[in-house]
N, C-alpha and C positions, 0 to 999 in steps of 0.2 A: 898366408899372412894372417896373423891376426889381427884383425880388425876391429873388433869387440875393446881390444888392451890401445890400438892405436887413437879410438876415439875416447876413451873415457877421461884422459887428460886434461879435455879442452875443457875450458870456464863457457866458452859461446856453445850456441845450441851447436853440436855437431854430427856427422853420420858419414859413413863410407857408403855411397851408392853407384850400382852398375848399371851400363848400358848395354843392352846388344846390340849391332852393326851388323852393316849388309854391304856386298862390294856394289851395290849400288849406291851406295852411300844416304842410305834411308838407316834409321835406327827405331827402335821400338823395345818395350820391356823394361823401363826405368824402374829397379826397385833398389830400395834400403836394406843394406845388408846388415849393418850394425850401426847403432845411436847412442850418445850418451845421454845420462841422465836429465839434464836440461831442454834436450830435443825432446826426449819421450815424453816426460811430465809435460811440456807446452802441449803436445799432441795431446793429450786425454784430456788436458782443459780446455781447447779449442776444436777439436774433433772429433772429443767423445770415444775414441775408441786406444782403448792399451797397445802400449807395440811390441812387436809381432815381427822379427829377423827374418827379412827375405820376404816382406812385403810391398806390393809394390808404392811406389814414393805420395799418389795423392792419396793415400790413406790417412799422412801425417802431414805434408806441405802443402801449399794451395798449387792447384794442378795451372799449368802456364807454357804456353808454347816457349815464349823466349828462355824461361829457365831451363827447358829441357833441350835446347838449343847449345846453351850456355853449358851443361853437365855433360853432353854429345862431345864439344869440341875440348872440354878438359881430359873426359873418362878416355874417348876413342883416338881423341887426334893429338892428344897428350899438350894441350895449352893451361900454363896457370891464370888464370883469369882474376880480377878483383873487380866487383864495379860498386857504384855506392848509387841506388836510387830511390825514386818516392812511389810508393806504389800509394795513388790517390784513392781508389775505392776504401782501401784500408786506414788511409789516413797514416799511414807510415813511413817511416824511412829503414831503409835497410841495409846494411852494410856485407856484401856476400861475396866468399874467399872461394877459390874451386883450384884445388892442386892434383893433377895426374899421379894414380897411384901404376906400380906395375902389375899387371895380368898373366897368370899362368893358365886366362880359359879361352878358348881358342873362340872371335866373333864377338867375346864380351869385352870391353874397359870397364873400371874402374876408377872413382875419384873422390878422394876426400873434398866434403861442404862444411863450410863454415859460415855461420849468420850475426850480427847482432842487430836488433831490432830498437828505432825508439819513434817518439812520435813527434818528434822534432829534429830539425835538420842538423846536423852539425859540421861547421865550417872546415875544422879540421880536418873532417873525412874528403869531401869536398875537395879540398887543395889535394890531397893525397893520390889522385888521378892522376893518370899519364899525363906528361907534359906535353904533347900533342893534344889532348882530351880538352886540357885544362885551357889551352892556348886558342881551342876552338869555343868552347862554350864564354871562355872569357872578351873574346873578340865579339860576339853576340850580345852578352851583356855591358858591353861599353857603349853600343853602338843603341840600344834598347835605353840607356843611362841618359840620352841626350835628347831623348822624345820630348815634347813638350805640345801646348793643343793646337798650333798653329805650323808645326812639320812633323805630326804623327803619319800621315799618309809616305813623307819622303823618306824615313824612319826606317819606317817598315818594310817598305821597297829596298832597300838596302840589306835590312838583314832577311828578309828571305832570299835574297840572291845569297846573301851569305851562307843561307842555310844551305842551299842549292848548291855553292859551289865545296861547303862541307864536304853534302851527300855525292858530291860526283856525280848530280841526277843531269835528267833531260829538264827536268819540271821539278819545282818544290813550290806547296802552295799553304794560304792559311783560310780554312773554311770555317766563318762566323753562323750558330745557330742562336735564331730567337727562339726561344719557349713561347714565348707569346703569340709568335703565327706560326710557330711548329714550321719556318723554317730559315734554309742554309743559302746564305750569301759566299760570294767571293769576298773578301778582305783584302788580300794580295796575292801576288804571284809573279814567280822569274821563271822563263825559260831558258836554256842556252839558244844560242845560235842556228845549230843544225839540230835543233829538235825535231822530232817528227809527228810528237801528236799535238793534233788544232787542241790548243786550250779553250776557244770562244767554244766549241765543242766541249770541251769537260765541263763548262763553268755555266753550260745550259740551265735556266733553271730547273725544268722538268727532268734533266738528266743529272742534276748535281743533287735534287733532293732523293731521287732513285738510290742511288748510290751514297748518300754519308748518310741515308736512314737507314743504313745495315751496317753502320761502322760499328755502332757499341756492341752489337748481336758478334761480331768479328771479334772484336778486341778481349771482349767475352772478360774483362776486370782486369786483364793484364795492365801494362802501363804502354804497351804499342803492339802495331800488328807490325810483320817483319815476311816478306815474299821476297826471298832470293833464289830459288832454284825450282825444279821440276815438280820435287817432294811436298817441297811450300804450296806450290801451283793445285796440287792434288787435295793439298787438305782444306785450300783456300774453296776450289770447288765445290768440297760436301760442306761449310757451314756459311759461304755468300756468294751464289750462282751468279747472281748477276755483275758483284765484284769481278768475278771469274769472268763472265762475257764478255765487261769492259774494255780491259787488259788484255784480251784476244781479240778485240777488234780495232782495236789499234796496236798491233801487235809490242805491246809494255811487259816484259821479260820481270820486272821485279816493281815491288811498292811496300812504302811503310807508310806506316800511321800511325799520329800520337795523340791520343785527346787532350786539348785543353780544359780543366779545368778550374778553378778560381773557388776555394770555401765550399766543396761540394758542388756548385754551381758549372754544369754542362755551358763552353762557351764558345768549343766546336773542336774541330782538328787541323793539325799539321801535317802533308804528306808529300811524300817526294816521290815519284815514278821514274823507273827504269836507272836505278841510283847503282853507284861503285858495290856493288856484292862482296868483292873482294876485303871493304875497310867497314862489312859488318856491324863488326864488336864493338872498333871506334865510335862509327857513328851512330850507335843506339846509345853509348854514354854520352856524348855532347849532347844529344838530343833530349835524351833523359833527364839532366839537368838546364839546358837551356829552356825545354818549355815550361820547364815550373816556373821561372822568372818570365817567360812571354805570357804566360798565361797569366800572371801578377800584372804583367801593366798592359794586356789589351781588357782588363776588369777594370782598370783608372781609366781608361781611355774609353768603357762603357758606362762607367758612371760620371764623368764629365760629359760626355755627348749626353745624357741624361741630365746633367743639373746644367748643360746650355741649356735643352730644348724649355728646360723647364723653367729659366728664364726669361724666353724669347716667348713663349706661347701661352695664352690665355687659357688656363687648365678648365673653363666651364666653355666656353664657344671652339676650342681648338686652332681661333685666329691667330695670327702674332698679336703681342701683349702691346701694350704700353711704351716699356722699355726697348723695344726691337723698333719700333715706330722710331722713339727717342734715334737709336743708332741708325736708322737709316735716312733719317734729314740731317743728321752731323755731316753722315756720308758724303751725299749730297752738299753739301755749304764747303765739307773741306775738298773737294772736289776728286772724292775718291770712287764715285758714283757717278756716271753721266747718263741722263734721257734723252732723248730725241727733243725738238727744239720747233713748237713748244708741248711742253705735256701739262695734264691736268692734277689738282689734287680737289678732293671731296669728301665733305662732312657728310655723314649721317646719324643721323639722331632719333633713335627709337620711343615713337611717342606712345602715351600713354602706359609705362613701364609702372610706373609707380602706383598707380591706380590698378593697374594689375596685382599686384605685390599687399597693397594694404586691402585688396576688396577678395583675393584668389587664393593669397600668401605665395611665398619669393618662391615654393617648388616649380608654382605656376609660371610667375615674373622670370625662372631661369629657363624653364622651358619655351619661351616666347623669343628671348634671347638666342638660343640656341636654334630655332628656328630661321631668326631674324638674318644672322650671322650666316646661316646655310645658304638664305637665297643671295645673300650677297656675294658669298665666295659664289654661286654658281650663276652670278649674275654678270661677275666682275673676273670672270675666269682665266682672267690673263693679266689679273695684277693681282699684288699685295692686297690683305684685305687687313686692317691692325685694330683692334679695340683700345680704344683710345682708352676707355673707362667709363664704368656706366653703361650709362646707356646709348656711348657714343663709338662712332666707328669711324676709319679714316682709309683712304684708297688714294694711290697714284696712280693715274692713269696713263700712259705710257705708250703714244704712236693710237691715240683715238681721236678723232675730232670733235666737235659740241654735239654738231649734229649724231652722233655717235653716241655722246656723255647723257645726251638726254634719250635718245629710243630705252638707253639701258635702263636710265631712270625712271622711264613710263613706264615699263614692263614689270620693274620692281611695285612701283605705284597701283599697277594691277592687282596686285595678289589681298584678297576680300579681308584679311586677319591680321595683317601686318602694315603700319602706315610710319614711315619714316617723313623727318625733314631731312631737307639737304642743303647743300651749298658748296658750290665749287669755283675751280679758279684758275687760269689758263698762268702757265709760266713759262716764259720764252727770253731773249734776250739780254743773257745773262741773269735774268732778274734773282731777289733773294728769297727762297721757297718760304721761307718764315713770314715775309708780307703775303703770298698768296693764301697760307695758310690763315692767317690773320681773317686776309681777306673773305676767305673759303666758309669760316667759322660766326663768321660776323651775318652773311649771307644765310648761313642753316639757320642760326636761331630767329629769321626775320620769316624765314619759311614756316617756324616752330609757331611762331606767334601766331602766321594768319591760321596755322591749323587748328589751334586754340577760341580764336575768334568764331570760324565756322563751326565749330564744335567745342562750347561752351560747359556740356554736361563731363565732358571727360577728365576734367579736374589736369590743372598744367604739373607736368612733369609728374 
């Protein structure tokens, strides 16, 4: 056949390449037999090097387990394939055709590839997926469509069962990384019924960061790892031993995984163990397109949980703010909040701040603060501690007695560099926390005062 005349037609990058086969069904020896003009010319601009008929294929492609997976079951097993996906290292999208050619060499297939490349998605292609594919990745993103910050958690539990009962797996899970402690939380996860490996085992943390700090070293820039047979099993051993351990000791026959990422931004992976082998193809398309949109809204759902926190928390002491105090006496008064009957609340007022500040300047006055703040959270270690503002702080105290409310207070009192006022206020019997507060507040600055009196040089507030 000519090959050479059969690719020169296409307008997309295109190539005829062959695979060898083995009746163990391992394959090896992917090379380009013939390219057209559009394939070669991208190669010499992106890989520097001229081509060169009957080389092998990463000479001029980016070398990828799953594509030569994808070229294996066109070239050998004789399937047409289309899939449409994002390869994120790249920042790409790729549109990629693979039709079975016939073979007159005995061990070898053969397959025409087709590409087009852009760096935006395109919807149309998208839709143009199998209607199984489509019906699956669409049922994800409906279900992803209804999140909002108050049933993110139930959300998500939903569609990784979905994603679970996609993959045909025992387990599908989604593994959140911080960069910032360098490391991997669980986020979610469904098992089926008669699963058989202990997830509270998988989701260890000293065994969870073991294993997803050698996913990207695996994944090695493809857009997913993919273990379905013996072959997989073999190559998975020479570049992630301990992946490989895993999955033999708990005896898990197959596993994929997909990184999510969000703008460049690592924000962990998706994987499903001991998944349908059989439906492949399918489900590395659903997949491939479903996490580019999970991966789109667990980045909303990290930057909300970041402009809560950053609502709720006093960014110099790390107490709750202001506004969290505010919501948690609403709470309380609309009776969406109940304490124990009666509990306390207490003012504190860090004296001498301000004579800090104009005699030390405010580096000094925030570090005194931030001090102040510490002994309190480790004072008051089993309540709320909220910075009211200022130089003020506020504590409910919650199943403590007086006798109780004041040892904590002496021991605060002890500390040679730090001298609060206080004032606090027992509420019980229905009463409305807003009067104890009152009361609470009215009591610290009469503390404030005598402190002023005894110590006249420290200049008030």
């Amino acid at each position: 056949m000519d090959y050479e005349k059969l690719v020169m037609d296409h307008k997309s990058k295109a190539c005829v390449i062959s695979v060898d086969h083995h009746a163990n069904g391992s394959y090896d020896n992917i090379r380009i037999v013939a390219a057209n003009k559009a394939l070669s010319d991208d190669a010499e601009t992106v890989f520097h090097r001229a081509y060169v008929p009957d080389s092998p294929y990463y000479y001029y492609l980016p070398q990828d387990k799953n594509f030569e997976d994808f070229l294996y079951r066109s070239a050998c097993l004789g399937e047409p394939l289309h899939t449409y996906i994002h390869v994120a290292p790249m920042g790409l999208w790729v549109n990629m055709f693979f039709l079975p050619l016939d073979s007159d060499k005995e061990g070898t297939g053969f397959c025409l590839y087709a590409c087009d490349v852009s760096p935006v998605p395109d919807s149309k292609q998208q839709a143009s997926l199998s209607a199984n594919t489509a019906t699956g990745a669409l049922d994800i993103s409906i279900k992803l469509g209804s999140a909002n910050k108050d049933n993110y958690v139930q959300v998500f539990d939903e569609v990784i069962e979905t994603i679970r009962q996609e993959c045909g797996a025992e387990h599908s899970g989604i593994i959140l990384y911080n960069s910032d402690a360098d490391e991997y939380t669980k986020f979610c996860g469904a098992s089926a019924p008669s699963a058989s490996l202990p997830s509270a085992d998988i989701y260890d943390a000293a065994c969870l960061h073991d294993l997803a700090a050698g996913f990207d070293e695996t994944i090695h820039g493809s857009s997913c790892v993919i273990i379905k047979d013996e072959n997989d099993m073999k190559w998975l051993e020479s570049v992630n031993p301990d992946l490989f351990s895993f999955l033999g000791k708990y005896s898990a026959k197959s596993v994929l995984i997909f990184p999510l990422k969000h703008k460049d931004k690592k924000l962990g992976y998706l994987w499903s163990l001991n998944f349908n082998t059989e439906e492949v193809v399918r489900i590395k398309e659903v997949l491939e397109l479903s996490t580019y949109f999970i991966s789109s809204e667990i980045s909303n759902f990290l930057l909300m949980k970041q402009l809560e926190y950053m609502s709720m928390v006093d960014m110099l002491t790390g107490c709750k703010n202001r506004n969290a105090m505010n919501n948690a006496i609403n709470d309380i008064v609309d009776g969406k909040v109940q304490h124990s009957d009666p509990y306390a609340v207490i003012f504190a007022d860090l004296n001498s701040l301000k004579q800090i500040n104009d005699n030390q300047g405010h580096n000094a006055g925030d570090k005194l603060l931030r001090k102040a703040s510490a002994l309190l959270t480790q004072v008051f270690f089993d309540c709320e501690v909220y910075r009211a503002g200022g130089d003020e702080f506020m504590m409910i105290a919650d199943g403590l007695s007086e006798d109780d409310i004041k040892a904590r207070l002496a021991e605060i009192s002890r500390c040679p560099d730090i001298h609060f006022a206080f004032g606090y206020c027992f509420v019980g019997g229905g009463e409305d926390i807003r009067k104890a507060l009152r009361t609470a507040d009215e009591r610290m600055y009469s503390d404030k005062l005598r402190y002023y009196e005894e110590h006249p040089e420290k200049k008030y507030r």
